[in-house]
VOVEXTI-649542 format. One line per 5 residues: their letters; for each residue x, y, z negated of N, C-alpha, C. Coordinates in steps of 0.2 Angstrom, whole numbers. Atoms other than C-alpha are relative to their C-alpha. Layout:
<atoms>
a	X Y Z X Y Z X Y Z ~ ...
</atoms>
This chain:
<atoms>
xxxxx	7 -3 -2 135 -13 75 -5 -5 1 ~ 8 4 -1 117 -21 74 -3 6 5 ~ 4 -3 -3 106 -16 87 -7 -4 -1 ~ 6 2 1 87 -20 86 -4 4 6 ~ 4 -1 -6 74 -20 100 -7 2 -1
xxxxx	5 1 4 56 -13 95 -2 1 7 ~ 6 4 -5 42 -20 107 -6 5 -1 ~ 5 -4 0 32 -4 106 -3 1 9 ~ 2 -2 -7 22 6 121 4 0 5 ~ -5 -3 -3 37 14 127 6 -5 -4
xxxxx	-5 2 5 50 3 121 8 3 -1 ~ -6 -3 1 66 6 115 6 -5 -7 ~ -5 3 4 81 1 105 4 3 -6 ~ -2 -6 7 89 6 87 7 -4 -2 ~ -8 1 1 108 7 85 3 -1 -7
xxxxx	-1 -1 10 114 4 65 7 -2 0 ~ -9 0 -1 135 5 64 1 7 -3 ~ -4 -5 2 147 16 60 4 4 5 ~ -4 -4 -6 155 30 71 -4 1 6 ~ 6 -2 -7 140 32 83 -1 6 1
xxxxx	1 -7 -2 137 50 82 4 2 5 ~ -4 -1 -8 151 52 96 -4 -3 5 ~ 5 5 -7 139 38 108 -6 3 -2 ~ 9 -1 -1 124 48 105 -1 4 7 ~ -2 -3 -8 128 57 122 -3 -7 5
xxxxx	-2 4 -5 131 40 131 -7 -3 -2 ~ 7 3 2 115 31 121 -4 3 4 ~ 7 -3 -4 104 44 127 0 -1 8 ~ 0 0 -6 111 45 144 -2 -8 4 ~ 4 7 0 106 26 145 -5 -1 2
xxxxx	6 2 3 91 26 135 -3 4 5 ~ 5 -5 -4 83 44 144 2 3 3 ~ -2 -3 -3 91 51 154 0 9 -1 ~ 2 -7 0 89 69 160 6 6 -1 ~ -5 -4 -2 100 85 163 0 4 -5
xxxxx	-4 -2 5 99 94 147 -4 -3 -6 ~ 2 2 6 97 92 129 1 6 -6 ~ -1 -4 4 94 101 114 -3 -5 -6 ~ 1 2 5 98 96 98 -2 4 -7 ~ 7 -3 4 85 101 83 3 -5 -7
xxxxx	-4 2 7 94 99 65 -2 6 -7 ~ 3 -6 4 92 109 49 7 4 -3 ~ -7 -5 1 105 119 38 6 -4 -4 ~ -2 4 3 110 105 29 5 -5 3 ~ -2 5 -5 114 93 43 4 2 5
xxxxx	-5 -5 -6 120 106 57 6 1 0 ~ -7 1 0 134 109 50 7 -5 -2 ~ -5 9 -2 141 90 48 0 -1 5 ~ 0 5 -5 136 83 62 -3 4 7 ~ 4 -5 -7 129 96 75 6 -2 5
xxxxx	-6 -1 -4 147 97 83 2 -6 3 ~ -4 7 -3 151 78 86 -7 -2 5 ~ 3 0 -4 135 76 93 -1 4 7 ~ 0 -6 -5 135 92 105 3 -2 4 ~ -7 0 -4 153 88 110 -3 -7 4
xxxxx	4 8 -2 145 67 116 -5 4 5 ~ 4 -3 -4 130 76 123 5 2 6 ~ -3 -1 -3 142 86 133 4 -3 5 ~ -4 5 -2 154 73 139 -5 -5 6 ~ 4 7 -4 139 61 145 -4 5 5
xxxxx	3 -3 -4 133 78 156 -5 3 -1 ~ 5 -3 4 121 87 146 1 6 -1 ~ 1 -9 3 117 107 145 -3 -2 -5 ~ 2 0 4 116 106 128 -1 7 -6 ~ 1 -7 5 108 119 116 -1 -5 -7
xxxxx	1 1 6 107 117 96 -7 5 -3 ~ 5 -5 6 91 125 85 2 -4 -7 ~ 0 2 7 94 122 68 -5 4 -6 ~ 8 -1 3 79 127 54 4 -2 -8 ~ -1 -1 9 81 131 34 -3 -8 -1
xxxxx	2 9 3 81 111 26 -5 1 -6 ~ 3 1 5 69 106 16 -7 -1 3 ~ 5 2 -1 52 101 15 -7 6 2 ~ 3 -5 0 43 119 16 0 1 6 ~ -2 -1 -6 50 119 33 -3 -4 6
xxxxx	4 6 -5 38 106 41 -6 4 1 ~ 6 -3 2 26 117 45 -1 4 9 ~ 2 -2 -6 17 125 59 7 6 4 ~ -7 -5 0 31 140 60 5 -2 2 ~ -6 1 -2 44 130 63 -3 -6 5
xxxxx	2 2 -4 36 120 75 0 1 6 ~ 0 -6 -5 32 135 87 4 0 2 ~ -8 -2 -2 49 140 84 7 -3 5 ~ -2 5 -3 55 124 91 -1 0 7 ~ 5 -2 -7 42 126 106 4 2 4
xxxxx	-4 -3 -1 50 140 110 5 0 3 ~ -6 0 -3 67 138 111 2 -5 6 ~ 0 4 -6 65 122 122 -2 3 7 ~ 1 -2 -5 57 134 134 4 5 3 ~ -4 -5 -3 70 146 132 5 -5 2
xxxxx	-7 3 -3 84 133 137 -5 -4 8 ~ 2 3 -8 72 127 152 -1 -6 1 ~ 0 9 1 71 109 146 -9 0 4 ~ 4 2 -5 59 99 159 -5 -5 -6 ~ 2 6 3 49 84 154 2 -5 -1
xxxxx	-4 6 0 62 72 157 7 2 -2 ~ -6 -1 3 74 82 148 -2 -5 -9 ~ 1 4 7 80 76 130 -1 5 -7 ~ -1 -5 8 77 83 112 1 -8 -3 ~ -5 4 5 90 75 99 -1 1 -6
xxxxx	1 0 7 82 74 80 6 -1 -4 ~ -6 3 3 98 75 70 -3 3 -6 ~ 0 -3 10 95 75 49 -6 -6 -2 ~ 4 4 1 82 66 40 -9 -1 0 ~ 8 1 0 63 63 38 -3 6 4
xxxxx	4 -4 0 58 80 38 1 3 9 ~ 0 -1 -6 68 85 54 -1 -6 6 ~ 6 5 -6 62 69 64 -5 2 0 ~ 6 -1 -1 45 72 59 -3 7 5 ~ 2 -8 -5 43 93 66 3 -4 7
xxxxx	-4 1 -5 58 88 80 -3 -4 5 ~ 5 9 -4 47 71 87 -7 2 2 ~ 9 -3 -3 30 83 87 1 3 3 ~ 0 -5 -4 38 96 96 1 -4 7 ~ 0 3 -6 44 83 108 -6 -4 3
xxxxx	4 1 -5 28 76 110 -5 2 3 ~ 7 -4 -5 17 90 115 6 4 5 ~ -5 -3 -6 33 101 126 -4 -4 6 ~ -1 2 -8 28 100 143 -4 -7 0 ~ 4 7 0 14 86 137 3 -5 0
xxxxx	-4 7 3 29 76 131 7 0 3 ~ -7 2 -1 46 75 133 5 -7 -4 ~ -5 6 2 63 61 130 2 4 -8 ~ -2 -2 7 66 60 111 6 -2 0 ~ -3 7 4 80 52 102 2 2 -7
xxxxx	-2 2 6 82 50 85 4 -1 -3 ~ -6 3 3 98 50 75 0 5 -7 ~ 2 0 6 93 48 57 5 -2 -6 ~ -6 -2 6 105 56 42 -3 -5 -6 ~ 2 3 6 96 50 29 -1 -7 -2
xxxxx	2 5 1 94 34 21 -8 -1 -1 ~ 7 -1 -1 75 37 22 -2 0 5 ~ 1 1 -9 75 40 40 2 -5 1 ~ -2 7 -4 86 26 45 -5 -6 -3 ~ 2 8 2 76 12 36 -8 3 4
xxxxx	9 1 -3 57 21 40 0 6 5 ~ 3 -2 -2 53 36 46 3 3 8 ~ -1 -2 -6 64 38 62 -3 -8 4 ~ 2 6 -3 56 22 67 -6 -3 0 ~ 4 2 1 39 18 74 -7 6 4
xxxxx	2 -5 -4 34 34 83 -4 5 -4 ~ 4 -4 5 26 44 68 2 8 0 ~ -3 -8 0 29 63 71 -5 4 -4 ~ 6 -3 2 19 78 60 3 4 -3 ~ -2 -5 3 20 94 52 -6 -1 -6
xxxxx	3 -2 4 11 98 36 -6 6 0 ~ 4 -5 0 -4 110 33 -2 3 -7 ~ -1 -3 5 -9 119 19 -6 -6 -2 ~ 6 6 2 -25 105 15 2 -7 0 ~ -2 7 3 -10 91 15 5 -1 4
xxxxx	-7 5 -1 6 81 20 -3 -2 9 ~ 1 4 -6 7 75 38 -8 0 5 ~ 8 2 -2 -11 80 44 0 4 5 ~ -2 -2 -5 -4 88 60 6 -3 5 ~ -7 6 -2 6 74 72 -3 -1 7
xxxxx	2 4 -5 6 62 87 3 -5 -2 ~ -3 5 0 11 46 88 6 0 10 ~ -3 -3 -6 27 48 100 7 -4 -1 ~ -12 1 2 43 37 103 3 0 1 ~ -8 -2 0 59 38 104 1 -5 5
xxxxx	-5 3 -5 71 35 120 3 -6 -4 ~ -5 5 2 83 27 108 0 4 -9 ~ -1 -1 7 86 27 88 6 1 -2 ~ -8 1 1 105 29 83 2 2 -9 ~ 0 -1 8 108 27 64 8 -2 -2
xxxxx	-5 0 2 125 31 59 1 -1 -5 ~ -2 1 7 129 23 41 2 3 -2 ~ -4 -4 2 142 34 39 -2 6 -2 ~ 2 -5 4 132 48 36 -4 0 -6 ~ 3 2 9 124 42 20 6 2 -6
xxxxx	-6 1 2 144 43 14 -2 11 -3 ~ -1 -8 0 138 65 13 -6 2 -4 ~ 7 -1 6 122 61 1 3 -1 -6 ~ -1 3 7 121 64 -15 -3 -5 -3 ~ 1 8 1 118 49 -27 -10 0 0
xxxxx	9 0 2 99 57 -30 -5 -2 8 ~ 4 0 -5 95 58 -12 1 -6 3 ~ -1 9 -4 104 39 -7 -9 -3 -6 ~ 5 6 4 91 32 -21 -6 2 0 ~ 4 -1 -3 78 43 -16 -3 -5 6
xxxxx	2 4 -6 77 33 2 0 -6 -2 ~ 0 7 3 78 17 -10 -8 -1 -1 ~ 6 3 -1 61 19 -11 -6 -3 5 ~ 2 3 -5 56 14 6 4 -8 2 ~ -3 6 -1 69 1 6 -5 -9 -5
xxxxx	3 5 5 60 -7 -10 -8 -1 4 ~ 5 -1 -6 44 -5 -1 0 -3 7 ~ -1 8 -5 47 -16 15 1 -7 -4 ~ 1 7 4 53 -30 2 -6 -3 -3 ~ 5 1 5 38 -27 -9 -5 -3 6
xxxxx	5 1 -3 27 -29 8 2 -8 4 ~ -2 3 -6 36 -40 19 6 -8 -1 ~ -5 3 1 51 -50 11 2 -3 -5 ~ 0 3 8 52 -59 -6 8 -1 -1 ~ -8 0 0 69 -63 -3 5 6 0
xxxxx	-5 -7 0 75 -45 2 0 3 -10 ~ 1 -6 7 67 -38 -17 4 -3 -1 ~ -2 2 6 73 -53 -26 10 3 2 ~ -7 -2 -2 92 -48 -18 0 7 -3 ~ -1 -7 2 89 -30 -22 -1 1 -7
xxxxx	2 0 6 84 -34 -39 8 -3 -4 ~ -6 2 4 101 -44 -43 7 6 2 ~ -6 -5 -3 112 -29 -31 -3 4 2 ~ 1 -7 -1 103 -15 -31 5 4 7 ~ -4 -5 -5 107 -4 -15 2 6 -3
xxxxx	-1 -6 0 117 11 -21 5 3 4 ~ -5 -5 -4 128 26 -14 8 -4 -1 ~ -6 4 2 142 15 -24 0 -8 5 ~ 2 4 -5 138 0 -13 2 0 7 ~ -2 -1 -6 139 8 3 8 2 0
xxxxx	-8 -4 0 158 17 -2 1 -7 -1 ~ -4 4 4 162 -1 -9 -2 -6 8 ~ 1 5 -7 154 -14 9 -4 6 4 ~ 4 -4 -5 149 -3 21 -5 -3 7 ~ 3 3 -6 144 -18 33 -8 -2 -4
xxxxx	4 5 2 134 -26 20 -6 6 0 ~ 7 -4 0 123 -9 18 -2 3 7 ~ 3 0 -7 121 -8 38 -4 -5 0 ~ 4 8 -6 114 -27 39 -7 3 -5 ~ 5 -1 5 102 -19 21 -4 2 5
xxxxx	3 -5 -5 98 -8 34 -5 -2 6 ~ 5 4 -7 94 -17 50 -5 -5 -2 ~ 4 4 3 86 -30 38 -8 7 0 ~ 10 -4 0 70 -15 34 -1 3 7 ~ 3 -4 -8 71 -7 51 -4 -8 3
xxxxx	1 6 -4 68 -26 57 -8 -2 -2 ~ 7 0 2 52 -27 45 -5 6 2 ~ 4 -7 -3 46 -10 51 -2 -3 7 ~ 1 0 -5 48 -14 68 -5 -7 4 ~ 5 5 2 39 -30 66 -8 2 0
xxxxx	5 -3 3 24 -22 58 -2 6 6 ~ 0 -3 -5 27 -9 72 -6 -2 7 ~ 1 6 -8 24 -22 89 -7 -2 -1 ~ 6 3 3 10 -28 79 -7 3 1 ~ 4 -6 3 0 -12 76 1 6 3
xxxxx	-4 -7 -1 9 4 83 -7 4 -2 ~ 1 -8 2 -5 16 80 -5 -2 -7 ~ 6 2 6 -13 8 62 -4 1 0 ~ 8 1 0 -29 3 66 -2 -6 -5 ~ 0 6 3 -22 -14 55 5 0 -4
xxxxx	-7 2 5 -8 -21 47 5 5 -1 ~ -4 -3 1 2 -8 49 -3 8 -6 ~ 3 -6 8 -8 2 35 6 -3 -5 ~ -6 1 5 4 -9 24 6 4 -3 ~ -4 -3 2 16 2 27 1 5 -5
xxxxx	3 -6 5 7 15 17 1 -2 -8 ~ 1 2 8 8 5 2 3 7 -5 ~ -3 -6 5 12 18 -13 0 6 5 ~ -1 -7 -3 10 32 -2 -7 5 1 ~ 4 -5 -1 -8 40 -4 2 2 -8
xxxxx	-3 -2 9 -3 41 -24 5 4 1 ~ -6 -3 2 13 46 -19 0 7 4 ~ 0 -6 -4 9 60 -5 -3 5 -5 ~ 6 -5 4 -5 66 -20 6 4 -6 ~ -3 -3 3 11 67 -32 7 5 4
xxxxx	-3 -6 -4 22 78 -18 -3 7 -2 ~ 4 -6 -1 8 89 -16 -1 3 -8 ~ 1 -3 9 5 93 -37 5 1 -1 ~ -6 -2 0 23 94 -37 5 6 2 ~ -3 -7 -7 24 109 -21 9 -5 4
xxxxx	-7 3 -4 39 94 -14 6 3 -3 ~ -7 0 3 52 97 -26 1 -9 -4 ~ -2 6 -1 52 77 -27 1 -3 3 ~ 1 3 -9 57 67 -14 -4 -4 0 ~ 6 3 -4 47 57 -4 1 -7 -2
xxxxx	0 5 4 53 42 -8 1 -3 -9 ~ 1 1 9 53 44 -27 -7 1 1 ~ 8 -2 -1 36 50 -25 -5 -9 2 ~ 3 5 -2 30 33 -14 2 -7 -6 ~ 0 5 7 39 23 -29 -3 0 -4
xxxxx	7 -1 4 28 31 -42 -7 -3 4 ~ 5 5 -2 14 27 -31 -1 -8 0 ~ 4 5 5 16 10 -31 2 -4 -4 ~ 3 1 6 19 7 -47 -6 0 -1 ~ 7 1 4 4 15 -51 -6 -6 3
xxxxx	6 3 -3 -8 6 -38 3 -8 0 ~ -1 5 2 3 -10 -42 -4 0 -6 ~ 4 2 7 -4 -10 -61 -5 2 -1 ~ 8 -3 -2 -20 -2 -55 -2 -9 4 ~ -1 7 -2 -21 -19 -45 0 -6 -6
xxxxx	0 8 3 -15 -32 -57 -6 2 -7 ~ 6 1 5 -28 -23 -71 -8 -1 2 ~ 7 2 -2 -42 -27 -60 0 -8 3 ~ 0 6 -2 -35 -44 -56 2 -3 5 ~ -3 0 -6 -30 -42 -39 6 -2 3
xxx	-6 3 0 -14 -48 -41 3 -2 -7 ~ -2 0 8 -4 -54 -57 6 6 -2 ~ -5 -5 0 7 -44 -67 6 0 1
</atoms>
């Protein structure tokens, strides 16, 4: 297991191993404390990982409730946000109670906005399925729902008690959705690390990779969390450098939206910077 420290407002720590979904109970009990939780999943993820999580919550002392929410990307939206509201109010969660984000991008982002307005904010924690969530966006305090005028234009910045990224569950993605999340992986190299791309470029990070070293695509792991949280400590609410992280992402949110998100996200941010890379080297800006 790698763990890593991010030096935000509120700091906290990000777990990257195998077999951690059972220690998400005893992490939070650490990280946040507080006497119940409810964990916030979709229909995808619930029913993998709902149960091992639950049972951990339980064990470490925790009245824990489950909401789970139709997967996918139509689901980030004001409606299911409410929804979320709600049930934390019908289970009586406090402000020093926890809500547990389990799945990827989309249930971080709704699940981390609901915890940051609840009761004018409540304990998060993080345990990100996807390979898009574990390298970026359970990481850095970025929470938000969607509007009909665009991507993400409804959020707080809000962070996590604790991060808990179980490798293992990448092992339950298809091959489209592992190399979807490659597009954030290539994108901290491209920003941050000349040596990571040139590595990615000779061994490609795939779905076959992680079944074949499972350690080596933990460390692939901790390596972009490490660049993230860098750029984080730096900048947390991008006023500066932490626009970088943007790179291919106002192109790529524009090809989401004319698409209606039947692309992922990170394929999406990959055509973006393509394009604003050769947009770039045809004005000179960089070479080709």
């Amino acid at each position: 297991m790698y763990t890593l420290d991010v030096d935000a407002s509120t700091p906290y720590r990000v777990h990257i191993g195998t077999f951690l979904l059972e220690r998400v109970g005893a992490i939070a009990r650490e990280a946040a404390g507080g006497r119940r939780a409810v964990i916030v999943t979709d229909s995808n993820v619930g029913p993998l990982y709902a149960a091992p999580v639950k049972t951990g919550l339980e064990e470490a002392g925790y009245e824990t409730g489950v909401f789970t929410f139709e997967a996918g990307e139509r689901s980030k939206r004001a409606q299911t946000y409410i929804s979320i509201l709600e049930y934390l109010a019908s289970r009586e969660l406090t402000r020093t109670d926890v809500v547990v984000a389990l799945g990827g991008g989309v249930v971080g982002d709704v699940a981390g906005f609901a915890a940051a307005t609840y009761m004018r904010g409540c304990r998060l924690v993080q345990v990100p399925t996807s390979l898009l969530a574990m390298v970026d966006s359970s990481v850095g305090g970025k929470t938000a729902i969607d509007l009909d005028a665009g991507k993400n234009l409804a959020g707080a910045f809000w962070q996590p008690s604790a991060v808990v990224a179980d490798v293992g569950c990448l092992a339950t993605l298809e091959p489209a959705q592992f190399a979807d999340g490659c597009g954030e992986v290539v994108k901290h190299a491209a920003i941050a690390d000349a040596d990571l791309f040139a590595e990615l470029e000779r061994t490609p990070l795939t779905l076959d990779l992680l079944m074949r070293d499972v350690e080596r695509t933990a460390l692939l792991i901790a390596r972009n969390i490490d660049i993230k949280r860098a750029v984080v400590a730096a900048d947390e609410r991008e006023s500066g450098v932490r626009k970088l992280l943007n790179f291919g992402h106002s192109i790529g949110h524009a090809v989401e939206a004319c698409d209606r998100y039947r692309t992922g996200h990170g394929t999406c941010v990959a055509i973006g910077m393509v394009a604003i890379a050769r947009a770039a080297a045809a004005r000179g800006a960089c070479p080709a």
